[in-house]
C-alpha positions in Angstrom: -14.6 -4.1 -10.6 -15.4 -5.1 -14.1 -13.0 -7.0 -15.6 -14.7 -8.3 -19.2 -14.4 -7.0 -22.3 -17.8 -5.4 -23.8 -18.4 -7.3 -27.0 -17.4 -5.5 -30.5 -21.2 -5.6 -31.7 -22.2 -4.2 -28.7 -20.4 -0.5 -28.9 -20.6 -0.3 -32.2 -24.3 0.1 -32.1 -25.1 1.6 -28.7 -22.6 4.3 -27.1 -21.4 3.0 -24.2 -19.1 4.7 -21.2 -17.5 3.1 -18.7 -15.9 4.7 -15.2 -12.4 4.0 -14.7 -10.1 5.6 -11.9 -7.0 6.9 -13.6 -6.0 9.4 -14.9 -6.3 8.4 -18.7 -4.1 7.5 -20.5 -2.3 6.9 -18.0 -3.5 4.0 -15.2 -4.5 1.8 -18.0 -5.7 -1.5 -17.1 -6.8 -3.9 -14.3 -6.6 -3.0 -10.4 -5.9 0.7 -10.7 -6.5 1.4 -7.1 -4.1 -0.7 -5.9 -1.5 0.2 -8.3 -2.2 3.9 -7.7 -1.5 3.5 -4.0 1.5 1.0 -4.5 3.3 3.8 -5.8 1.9 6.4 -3.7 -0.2 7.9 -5.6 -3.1 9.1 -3.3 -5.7 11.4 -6.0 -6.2 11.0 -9.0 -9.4 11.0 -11.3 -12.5 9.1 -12.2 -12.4 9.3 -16.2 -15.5 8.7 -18.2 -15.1 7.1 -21.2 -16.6 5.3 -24.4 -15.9 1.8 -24.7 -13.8 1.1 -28.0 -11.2 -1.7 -29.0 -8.4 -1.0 -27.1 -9.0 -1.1 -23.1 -9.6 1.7 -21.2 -7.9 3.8 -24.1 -11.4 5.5 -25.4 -12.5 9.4 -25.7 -12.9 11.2 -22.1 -16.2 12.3 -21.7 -15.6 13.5 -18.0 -12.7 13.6 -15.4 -13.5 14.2 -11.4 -10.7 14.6 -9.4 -10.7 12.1 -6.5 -8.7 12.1 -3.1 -7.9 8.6 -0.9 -5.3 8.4 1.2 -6.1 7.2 4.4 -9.3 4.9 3.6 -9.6 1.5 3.3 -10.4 0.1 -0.4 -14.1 -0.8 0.0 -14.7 3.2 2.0 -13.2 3.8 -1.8 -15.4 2.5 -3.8 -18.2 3.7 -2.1 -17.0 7.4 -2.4 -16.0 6.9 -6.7 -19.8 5.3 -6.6 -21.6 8.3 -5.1 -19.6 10.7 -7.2 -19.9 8.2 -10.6 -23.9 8.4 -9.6 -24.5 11.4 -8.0 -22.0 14.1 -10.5 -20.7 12.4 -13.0 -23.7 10.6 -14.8 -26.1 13.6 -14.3 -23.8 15.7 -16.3 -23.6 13.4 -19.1 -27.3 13.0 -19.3 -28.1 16.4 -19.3 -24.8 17.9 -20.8 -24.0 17.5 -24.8 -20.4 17.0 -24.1 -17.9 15.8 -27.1 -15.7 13.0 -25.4 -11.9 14.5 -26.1 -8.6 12.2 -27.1 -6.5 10.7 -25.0 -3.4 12.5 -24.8 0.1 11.2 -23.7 1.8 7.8 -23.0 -0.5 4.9 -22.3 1.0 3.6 -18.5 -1.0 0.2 -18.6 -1.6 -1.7 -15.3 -1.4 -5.2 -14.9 -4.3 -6.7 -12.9 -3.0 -7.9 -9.4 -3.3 -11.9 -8.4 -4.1 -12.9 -4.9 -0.7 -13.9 -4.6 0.4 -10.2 -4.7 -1.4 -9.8 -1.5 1.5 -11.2 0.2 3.1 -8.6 2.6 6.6 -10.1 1.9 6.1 -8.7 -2.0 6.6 -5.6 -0.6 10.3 -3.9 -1.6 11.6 -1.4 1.0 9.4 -1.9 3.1 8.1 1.0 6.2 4.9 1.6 8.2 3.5 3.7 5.8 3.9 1.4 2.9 2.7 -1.6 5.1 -0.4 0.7 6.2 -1.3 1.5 2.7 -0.8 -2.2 1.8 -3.1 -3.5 4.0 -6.1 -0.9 3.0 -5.2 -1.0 -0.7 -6.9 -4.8 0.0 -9.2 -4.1 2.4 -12.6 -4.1 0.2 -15.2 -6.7 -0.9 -13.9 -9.1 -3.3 -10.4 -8.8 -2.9 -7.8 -10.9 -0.8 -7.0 -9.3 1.6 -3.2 -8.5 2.9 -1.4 -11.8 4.4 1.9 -13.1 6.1 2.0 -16.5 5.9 4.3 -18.7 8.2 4.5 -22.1 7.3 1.0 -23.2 7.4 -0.6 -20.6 9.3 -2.1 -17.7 7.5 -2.0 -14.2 8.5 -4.6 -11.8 7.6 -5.1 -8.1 7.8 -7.6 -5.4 7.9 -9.4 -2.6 9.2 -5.7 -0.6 9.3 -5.5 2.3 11.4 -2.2 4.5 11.1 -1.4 6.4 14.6 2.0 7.4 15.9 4.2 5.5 13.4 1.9 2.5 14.7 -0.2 0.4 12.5 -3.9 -0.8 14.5 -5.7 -4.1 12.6 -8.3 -6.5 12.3 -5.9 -9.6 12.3 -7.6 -13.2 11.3 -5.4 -16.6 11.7 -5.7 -19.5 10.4 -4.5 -23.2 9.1 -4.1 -23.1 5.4 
């Protein structure tokens, strides 16, 4: 979940690699998880990359392909960890690889703001969307999904999707 730039002076003089989920160039940018599954999007890949001046847009090192549909965010993370610690970094430690280009259009993400965690911003809306919604959130650190009715909030987790039927954790309270 980093979201700070790495200073200039800094990957000038040390190479540096970040993980970012995305298929680069395209996914670009802040929150690519959620704006993966917000457009249904359910694999992609976990790029590695060296840090340069423009974000998220330096030479691939590494791609792993990675599936997620049906897990919540933070089940997730865990999985792009053990793959970024267990695969990925061994083979760039022990492998001379020559990070490659990016190639094609730069699709840039926009990092998502707790208010976006509101149900109602959803546009045609169905189970599945509301399913994927709710575990696109459902991860340490990040609000989780919400209805909010007058001064009662309404929030979701722990989304289980069964016979057109969503299961959750629900949590209520007075704003």
């Amino acid at each position: 979940h980093w979201s700070f730039f790495i200073p200039k002076n800094i990957y000038n003089n040390y190479e540096c690699i970040v993980f970012h989920l995305g298929n680069l160039p395209f996914g670009r940018g802040g929150s690519p998880l959620q704006n993966l599954i917000i457009r249904g999007i359910y694999e992609s890949k976990i790029c590695a990359l060296r840090v340069n001046e423009i974000l998220d847009g330096g030479d691939i090192y590494l791609r792993y392909k990675v599936k997620f549909s049906k897990l919540k965010a933070q089940t997730i993370y865990e999985k792009i960890s053990k793959i970024i610690y267990t695969k990925m970094i061994p083979i760039i430690l022990t492998s001379n690889i020559c990070p490659k280009k990016q190639k094609g259009k730069a699709v840039i993400f926009k990092r998502r703001t707790p208010q976006e965690s509101d149900i109602n911003t959803l546009k045609n809306i169905d189970i599945t969307k509301i399913y994927d919604f709710i575990r696109m959130l459902d991860a340490k650190d990040y609000p989780k999904a919400f209805l909010q009715i007058q001064n009662i909030k309404i929030e979701f987790s722990n989304a289980k999707l069964k016979n057109n039927t969503i299961q959750a954790k629900v949590e209520i309270y007075e704003k």
